[in-house]
N, C-alpha and C positions, 0 to 999 in steps of 0.2 A: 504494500500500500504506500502512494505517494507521502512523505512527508510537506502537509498544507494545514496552515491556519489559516490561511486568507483566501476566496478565489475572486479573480478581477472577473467583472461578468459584463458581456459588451453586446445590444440589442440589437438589432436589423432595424427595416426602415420605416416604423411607426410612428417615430417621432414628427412633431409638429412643424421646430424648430429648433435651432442649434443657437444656445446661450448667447449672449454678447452685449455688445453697447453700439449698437443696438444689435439682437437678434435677430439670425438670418432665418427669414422663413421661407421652410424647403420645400413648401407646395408652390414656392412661384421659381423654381429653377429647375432647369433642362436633368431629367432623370440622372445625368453623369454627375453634374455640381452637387445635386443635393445626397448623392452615395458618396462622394471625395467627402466635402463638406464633415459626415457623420462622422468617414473613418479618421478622418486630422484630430475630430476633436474628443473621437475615445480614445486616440492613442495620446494627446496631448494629456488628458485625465491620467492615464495608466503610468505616463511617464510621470507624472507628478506623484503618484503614488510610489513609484517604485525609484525614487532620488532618494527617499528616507535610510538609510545605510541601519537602520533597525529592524528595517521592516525585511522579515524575509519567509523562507517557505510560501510563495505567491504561483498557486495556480490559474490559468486561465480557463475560459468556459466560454464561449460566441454563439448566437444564435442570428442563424443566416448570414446578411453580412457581413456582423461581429464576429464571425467565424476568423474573417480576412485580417481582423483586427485582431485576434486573440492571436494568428500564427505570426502575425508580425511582431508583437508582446514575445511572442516566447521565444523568439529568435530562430524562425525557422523560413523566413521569407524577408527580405530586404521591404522599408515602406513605397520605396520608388517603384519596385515590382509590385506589392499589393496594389498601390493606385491602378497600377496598367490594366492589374486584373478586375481592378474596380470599373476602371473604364471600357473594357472590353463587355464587363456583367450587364453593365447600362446599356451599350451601344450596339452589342450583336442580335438581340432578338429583334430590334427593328430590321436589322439586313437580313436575318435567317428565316424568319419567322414568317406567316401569312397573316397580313395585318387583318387586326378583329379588335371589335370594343371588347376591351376585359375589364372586370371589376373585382377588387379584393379588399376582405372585409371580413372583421372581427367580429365576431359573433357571442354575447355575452344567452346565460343560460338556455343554451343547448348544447346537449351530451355531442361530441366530435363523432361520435357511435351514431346518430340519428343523423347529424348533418348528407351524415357521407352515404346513407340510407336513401335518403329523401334523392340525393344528388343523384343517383343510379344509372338515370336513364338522361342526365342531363348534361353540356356541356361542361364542367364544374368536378373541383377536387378539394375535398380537407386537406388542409397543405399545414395546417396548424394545430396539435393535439396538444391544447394548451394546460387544461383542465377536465375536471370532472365536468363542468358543463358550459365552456367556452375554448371556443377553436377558432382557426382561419380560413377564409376560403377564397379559393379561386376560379375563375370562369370566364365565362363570355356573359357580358352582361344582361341579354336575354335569357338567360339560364339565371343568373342572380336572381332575378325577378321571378320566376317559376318559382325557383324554391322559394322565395318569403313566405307565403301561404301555407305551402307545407311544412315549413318547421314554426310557424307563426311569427317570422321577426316583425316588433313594431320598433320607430323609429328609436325608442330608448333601448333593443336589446345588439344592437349593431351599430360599426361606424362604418367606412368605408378608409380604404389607407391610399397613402398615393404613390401607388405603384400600377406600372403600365403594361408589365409582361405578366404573364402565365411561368412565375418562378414556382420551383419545388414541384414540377406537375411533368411527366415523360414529356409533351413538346418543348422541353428546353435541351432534348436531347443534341443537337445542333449544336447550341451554344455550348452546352457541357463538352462536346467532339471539340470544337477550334478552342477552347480553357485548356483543354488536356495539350494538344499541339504545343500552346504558348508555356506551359507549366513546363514541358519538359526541356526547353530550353534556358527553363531559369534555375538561377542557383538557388535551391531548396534545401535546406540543412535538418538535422536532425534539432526537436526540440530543447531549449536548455532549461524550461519550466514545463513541471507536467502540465500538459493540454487533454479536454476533453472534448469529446465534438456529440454534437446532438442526431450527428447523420450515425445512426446505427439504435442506442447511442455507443460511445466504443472512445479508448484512449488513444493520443496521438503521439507515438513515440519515436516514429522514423519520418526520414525528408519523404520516402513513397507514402506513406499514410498522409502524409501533410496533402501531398499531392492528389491524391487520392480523395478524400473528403473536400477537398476545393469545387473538383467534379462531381460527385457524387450530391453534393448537396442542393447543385443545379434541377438536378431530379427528385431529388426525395423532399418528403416532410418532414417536420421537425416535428419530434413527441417530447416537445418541454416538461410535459411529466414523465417522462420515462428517465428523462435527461437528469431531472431533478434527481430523484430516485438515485439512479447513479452515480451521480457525484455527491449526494451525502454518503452511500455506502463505500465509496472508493476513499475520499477523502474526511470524512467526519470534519466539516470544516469550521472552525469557529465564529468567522466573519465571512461573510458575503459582502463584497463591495462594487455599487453599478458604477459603470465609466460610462455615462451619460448617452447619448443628450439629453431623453426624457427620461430614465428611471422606471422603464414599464412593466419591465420585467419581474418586479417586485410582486407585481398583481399578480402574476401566475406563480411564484415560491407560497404567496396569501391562499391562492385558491386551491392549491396541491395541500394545503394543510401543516406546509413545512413552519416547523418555532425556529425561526434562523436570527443571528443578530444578521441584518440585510440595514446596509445602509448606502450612501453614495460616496465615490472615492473622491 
């Protein structure tokens, strides 16, 4: 078992806006700015956490594009290549993809089990097994609208997020093939802080596994509860600390029922 008191924990792209004087708000920027944008200012968090020369035993933990963020925390991908891969995340489903209105959107009390149910016969995929009765989903936005009915969303049990592609869903298979191409030309190192990844969920301790859940995570969903589960049992960890920008991920350690000290780095 990893020696961790602490795990840095870095969100995908829910957030609103990224702090500042003024705050940048990332529903009005070109999908690449507003994913650059998040991953500068978890890492700028993490780095600030991890200056402290006290602070040690620091595992990481990313879900989705905090994933990008975690492996470059732990020393396993230079930041200049995370951006690229940033920029490639945002940029290739417009070029690979067949363009379609998508919508994705948080779903508060209903079971991920029911969503994905209802979803069956429709364009549409639980992409986020966040909780016992809130998930994420993704679609074509005619399919959005089918399911509300069937699992009853009304406007207080949903938001919608602003993201433009069909992530975590097999048509990102495309984009996940040219990730794999560009990864393998980049210098990928072995972790030097345990990492966890939510794709599986499963630890990350070689440069191929790094390389490996960068792709993989293209297609798959995240099961933040499972994920949770797992990194209390691996790590027993005393402190949970979010590296921003919004802190959301706290809602889903609340809704899995985890007593964690969780706070912000």
């Amino acid at each position: 078992m990893d020696p961790v008191d602490t795990v840095l924990v870095f969100e995908g792209q829910g957030a609103k806006e990224v702090p500042g004087d003024p705050p940048v708000d990332l529903f009005a920027l070109a999908p690449v700015d507003a994913q650059t944008a998040i991953v500068r200012h978890q890492l700028a968090r993490a780095r600030s956490w991890l200056s402290d020369p006290d602070r040690s035993d620091v595992g990481v933990l990313g879900q989705s594009l905090g994933e990008l963020t975690a492996l470059v925390v732990a020393g396993a991908v230079d930041e200049d290549d995370a951006l690229t891969l940033v920029r490639l995340r945002a940029e290739l489903p417009a070029a690979l993809l067949e363009p379609r209105d998508w919508t994705m959107a948080s779903l508060t009390r209903v079971a991920p089990a029911d969503a994905e149910a209802a979803a069956e016969d429709l364009a549409l995929w639980v992409i986020g097994w966040n909780g016992p009765a809130d998930c994420i989903v993704v679609g074509e936005t005619e399919a959005f609208e089918a399911l509300k009915p069937r699992v009853r969303l009304r406007p207080s049990t949903y938001r919608t997020l602003p993201v433009v592609h069909p992530y975590h869903t097999p048509l990102m298979q495309p984009v996940a093939d040219e990730m794999a191409e560009t990864l393998a030309g980049m210098d990928v190192r072995d972790p030097t802080l345990p990492v966890l990844s939510p794709t599986g969920p499963r630890a990350v301790t070689t440069a191929d596994e790094a390389r490996a859940v960068v792709v993989e995570a293209l297609v798959s969903p995240v099961s933040w509860t499972a994920t949770l589960a797992f990194a209390v049992a691996r790590w027993a960890p005393t402190r949970w600390r979010e590296c921003g920008p919004s802190a959301s991920l706290y809602r889903f350690a609340w809704k899995n029922g985890l007593d964690t000290d969780w706070g912000e780095a």
